[in-house]
N, C-alpha and C positions, 0 to 999 in steps of 0.2 A: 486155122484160127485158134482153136482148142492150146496146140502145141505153143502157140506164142501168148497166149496168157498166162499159162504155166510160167514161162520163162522168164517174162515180166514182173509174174510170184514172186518165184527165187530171185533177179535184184531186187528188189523191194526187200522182200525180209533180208537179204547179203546187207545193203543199207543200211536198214534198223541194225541191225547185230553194229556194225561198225560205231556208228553214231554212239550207241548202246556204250561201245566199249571205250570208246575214248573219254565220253562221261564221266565213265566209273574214275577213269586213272585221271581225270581232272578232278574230281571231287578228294580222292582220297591225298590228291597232291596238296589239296586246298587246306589239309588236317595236320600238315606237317609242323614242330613247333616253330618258332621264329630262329632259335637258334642251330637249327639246320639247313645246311644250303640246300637250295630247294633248284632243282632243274624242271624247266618247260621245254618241252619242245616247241618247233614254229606248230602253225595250225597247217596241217599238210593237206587238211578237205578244205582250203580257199583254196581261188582259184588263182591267187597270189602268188602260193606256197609250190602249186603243179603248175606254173607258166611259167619259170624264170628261167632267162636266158641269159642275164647278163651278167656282165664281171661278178664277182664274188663280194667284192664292198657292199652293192645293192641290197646283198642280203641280210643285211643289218636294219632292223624297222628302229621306228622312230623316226620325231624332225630332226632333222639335222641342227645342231645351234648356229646361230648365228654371229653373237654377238659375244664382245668380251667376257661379260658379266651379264647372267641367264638368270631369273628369278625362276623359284618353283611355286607353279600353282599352289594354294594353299595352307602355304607353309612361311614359314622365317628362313628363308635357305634363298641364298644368290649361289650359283655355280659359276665359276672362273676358267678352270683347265684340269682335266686328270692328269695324271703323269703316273707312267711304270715306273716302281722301286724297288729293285732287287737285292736292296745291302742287305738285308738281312732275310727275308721271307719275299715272296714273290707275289706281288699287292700292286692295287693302281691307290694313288695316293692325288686324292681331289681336293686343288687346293679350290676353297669357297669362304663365305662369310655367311655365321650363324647367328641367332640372337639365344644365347645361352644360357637362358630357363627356358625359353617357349617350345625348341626344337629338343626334341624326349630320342623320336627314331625314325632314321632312314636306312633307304634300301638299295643294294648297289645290283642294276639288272645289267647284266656282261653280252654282248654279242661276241659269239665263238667262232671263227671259221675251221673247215670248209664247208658248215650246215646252215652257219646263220642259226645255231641253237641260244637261247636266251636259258641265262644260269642266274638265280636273283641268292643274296646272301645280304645277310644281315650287316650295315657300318659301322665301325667302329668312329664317335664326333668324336673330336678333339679340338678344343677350341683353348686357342691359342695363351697364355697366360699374362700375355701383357696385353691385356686389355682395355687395362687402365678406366674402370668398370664403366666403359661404355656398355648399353645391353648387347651391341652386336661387336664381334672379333674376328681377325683372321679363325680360320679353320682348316684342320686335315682332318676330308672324308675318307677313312683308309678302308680299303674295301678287300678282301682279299680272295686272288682269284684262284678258279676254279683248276681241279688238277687237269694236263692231257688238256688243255687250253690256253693259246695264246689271247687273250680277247682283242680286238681293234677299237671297239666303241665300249661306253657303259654310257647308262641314264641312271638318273639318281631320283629315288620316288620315297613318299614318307610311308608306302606302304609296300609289302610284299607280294602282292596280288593288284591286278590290273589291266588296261590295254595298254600297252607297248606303244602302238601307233600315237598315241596320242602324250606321251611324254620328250622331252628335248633328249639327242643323242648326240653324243660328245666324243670324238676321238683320242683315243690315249698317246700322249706325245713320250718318247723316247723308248720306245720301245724294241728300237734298233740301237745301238751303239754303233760311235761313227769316232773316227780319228776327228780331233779339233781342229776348225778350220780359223781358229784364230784364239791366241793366246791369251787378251785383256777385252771384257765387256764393260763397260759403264752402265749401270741399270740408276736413272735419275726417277722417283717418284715424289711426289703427281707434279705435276702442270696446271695450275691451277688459278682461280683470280684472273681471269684475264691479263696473263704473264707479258710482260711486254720489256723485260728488261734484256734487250735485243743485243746490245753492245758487251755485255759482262756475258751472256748466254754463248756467243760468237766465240769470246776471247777463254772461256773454258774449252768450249769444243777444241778448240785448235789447239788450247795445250794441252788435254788429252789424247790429241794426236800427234803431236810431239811428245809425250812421256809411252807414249809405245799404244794406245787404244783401236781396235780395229772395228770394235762396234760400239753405238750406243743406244739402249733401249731407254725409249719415254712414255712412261704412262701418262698420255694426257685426256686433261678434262675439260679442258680448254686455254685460250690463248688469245693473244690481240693476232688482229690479218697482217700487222708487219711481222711478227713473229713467225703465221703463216707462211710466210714467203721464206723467210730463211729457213724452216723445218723444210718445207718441200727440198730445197736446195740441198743440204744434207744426205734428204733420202734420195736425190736424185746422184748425187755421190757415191748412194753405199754404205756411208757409214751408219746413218741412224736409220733404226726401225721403232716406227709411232705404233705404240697399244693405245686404241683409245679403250679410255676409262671415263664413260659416262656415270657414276657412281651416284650419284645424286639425283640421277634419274631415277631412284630404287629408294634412295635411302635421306634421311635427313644427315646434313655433314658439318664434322666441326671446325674450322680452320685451327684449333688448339688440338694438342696433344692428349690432354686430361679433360674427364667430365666437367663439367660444372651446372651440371644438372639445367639444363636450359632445353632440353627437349631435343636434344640432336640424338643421333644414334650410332653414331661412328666416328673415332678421330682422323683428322688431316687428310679426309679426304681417302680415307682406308690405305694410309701408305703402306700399310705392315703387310697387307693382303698384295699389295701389288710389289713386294720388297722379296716376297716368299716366292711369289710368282715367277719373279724376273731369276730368281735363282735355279726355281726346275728348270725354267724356261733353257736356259744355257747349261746343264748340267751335262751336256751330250753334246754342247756347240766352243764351252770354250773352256782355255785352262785355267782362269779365272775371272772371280766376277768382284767388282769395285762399287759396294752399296754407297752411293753419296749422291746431295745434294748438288744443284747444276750452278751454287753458286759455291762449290768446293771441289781445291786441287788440292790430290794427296800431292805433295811437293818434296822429292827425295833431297835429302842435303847432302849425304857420302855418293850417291849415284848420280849419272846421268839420266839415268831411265827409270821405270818400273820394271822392267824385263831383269839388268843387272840386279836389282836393288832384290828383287825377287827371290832370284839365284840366289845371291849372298844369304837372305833371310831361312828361307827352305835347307840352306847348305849348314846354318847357324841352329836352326829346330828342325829336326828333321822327324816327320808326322803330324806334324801341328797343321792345318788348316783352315785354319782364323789369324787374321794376323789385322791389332787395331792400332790406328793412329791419332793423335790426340789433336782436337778442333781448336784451335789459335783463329781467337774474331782480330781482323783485321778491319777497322772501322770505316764505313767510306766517308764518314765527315772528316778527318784528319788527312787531309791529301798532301803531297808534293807538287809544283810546278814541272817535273819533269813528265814529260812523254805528254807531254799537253799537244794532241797534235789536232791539229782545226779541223781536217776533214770528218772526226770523230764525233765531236763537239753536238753533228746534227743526228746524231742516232741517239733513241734512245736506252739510257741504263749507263752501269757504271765503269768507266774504263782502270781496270785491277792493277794496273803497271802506274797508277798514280798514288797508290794506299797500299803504302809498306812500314806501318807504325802497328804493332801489334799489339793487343793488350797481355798485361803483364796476367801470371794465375793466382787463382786466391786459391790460398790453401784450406777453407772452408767451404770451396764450393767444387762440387763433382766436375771436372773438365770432361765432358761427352767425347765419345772416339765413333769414326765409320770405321771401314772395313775393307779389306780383300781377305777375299775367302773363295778357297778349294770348293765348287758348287757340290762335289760327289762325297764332300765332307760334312756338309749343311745337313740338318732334318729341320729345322726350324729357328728362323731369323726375326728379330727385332730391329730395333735402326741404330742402335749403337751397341749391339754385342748379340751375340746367335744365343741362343734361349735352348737347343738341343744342336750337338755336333759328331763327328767320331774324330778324335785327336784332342788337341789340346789346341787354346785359343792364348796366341803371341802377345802383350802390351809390347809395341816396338818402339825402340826411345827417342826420346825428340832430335836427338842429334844425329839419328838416321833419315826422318821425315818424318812433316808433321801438313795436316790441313792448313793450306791457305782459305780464310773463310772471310770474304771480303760483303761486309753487312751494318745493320744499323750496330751500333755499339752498346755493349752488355754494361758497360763502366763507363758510362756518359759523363760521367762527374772528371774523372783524370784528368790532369791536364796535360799536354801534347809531350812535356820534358819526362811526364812519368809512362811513357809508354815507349816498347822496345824497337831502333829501327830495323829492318830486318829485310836487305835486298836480296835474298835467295830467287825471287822471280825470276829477277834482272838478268838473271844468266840466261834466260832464254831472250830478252827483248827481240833481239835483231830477225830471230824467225818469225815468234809471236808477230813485232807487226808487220811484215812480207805476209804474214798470210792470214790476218785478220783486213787487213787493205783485197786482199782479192777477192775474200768472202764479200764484204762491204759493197765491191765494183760491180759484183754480179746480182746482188740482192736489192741494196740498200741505195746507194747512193749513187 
């Protein structure tokens, strides 16, 4: 009996000493400045820490995120997506949206394998310049990781100290390099308004898959249920993949571009954040990405394709990776009687192979350009020109291609003789409707 109390002593005081000493190295870790990385170990006395069996992902604490767009407790901070970026330094680069006085400092906490060690460092916000002084903007939280670690996850906390468990845990995407598995993505943002222009939305897709398209990413935020049906349709094809962007679940939104001081917090719906996004998003998936609206065809005039047109342009600048082309409104009140075909009539929105009168340009007003752009070129995008790049960004001239942009009219006043006719669609008709008629058959009509 004697002998076993003893024994029961010494664990007891082995205990105290350990507890003791992990203390110490937590308090004196707790003293470190902000501006040095600071490493935790897991807590290896849970019984969390001494039970794990399973895969190694597991090891990673924290909730897992869920959703597109993650608010942080306490903070002005929504999170989006991390992304690994190694052009220059070797950093997870989180794109999110900040309100840019109110957010001072956050904190990038790294999950490491094969320990599942937690590394916290200090973020470097960067919130984005076209703002266009909303109080909130796109942002990169660039975080930069730790040496002798690849990390899988980060959570992102406005302090350097915390429970782990108890903050959203985020996967970093691209962190493998993969051969592309498709040449041209269309990234369309947002969806918005209960969109319902179902027959113009059809007659893009399909010519984006006639001009060479093998994806299309849609930030939506919502939609009409006919529209519904044809998205499902799409993704049940393969070609499009839906982000939903409930953004206005978080935030007040502006259907305008610029403030106008009316109490919203964000423009259009944060298209810039989902513009940014859609580009890491594909920086490892495809060998180019095509920033435009989904009632806009870049429309080659010397090519038949994008693919050639491509070629020739890349073969013409070679390291350029921006390449913009200039937005021609093609009005939908100014229509022709051709290609009036009745079974269309009952869908709705606007059929593009009837509005080929364009407006002429004022040479006093800025003609807006989108985009294809090299994503491994990209650090930071705007909707009509990249805001940070590596290379040099193309103006490509209108008599190589230009946007078909078929919408209400910017020059209401013209009248029909002073506007340009301009049938470059027309060379695709014969496919365009074979296969806007089979979308229609199986959705629509």
């Amino acid at each position: 009996m004697l002998h076993r109390g003893k024994k029961q002593i010494w664990v007891a005081l082995a205990c105290i000493l350990i507890f003791a000493s992990l203390f110490i190295c937590y308090f004196k870790d707790l003293q470190l400045p902000n501006n040095i990385t600071r490493k935790i170990f897991p807590q290896a006395t849970t019984t969390r820490a001494t039970t794990i069996t399973s895969p190694v992902m597991d090891l990673c604490r924290g909730k897992p995120a869920q959703n597109t767009i993650t608010p942080l407790k306490g903070n002005r901070t929504f999170i989006v997506s991390p992304y690994f970026d190694n052009r220059e330094r070797k950093l997870t680069r989180v794109i999110g949206i900040v309100h840019h006085e109110a957010v001072k400092e956050l904190y990038c906490w790294f999950c490491c394998h094969p320990h599942g060690k937690i590394y916290v460092s200090k973020a470097n916000i960067d919130v984005h310049s076209d703002r266009f002084e909303f109080p909130y903007g796109a942002t990169d939280i660039i975080c930069l990781e730790p040496e002798n670690c690849d990390p899988t996850h980060v959570s992102i906390h406005q302090f350097a100290h915390g429970d782990i468990d108890q903050l959203p845990r985020f996967e970093i995407k691209n962190r493998k390099a993969e051969p592309f598995p498709v040449d041209f993505t269309v990234c369309i943002s947002t969806m918005f308004g209960n969109y319902n222009n179902v027959l113009q939305f059809i007659q893009s897709m399909e010519m984006y898959k006639i001009l060479g398209a093998q994806k299309v990413m849609i930030y939506k935020n919502n939609c009409s249920h006919l529209m519904e049906k044809v998205l499902k349709f799409y993704m049940e094809e393969g070609i499009v993949e839906i982000i939903p962007w409930p953004i206005d679940s978080h935030l007040k939104v502006s259907t305008s571009w610029y403030f106008k001081q009316d109490g919203t917090h964000i423009g259009y719906y944060g298209q810039i954040t989902a513009l940014n996004d859609c580009v890491y998003r594909n920086m490892q998936r495809s060998k180019f990405v095509i920033l435009t609206d989904a009632d806009e065809i870049i429309l080659p005039l010397m090519h038949p394709d994008w693919k050639t047109m491509m070629q020739s342009l890349q073969q013409e600048h070679p390291g350029a990776g921006v390449f913009l082309f200039e937005n021609h409104i093609f009005p939908k009140t100014v229509s022709t009687p051709m290609f009036n075909i009745s079974s269309w009539n009952a869908v709705p929105g606007v059929n593009i192979l009837q509005h080929i009168h364009r407006e002429p340009d004022r040479k006093e007003v800025f003609n807006p350009r989108k985009m294809i752009v090299d994503p491994r070129k990209v650090i930071q995008t705007s909707v009509h020109s990249v805001l940070h790049a590596y290379g040099n960004s193309v103006h490509v001239p209108m008599n190589v291609a230009l946007i078909y942009h078929c919408r209400v009219p910017l020059q209401a006043s013209l009248p029909r003789k002073s506007l340009i006719r301009d049938t470059t669609l027309w060379r695709y008709n014969s496919s365009l409707i074979m296969n806007v008629n089979k979308v229609l058959h199986q959705t629509v009509l």
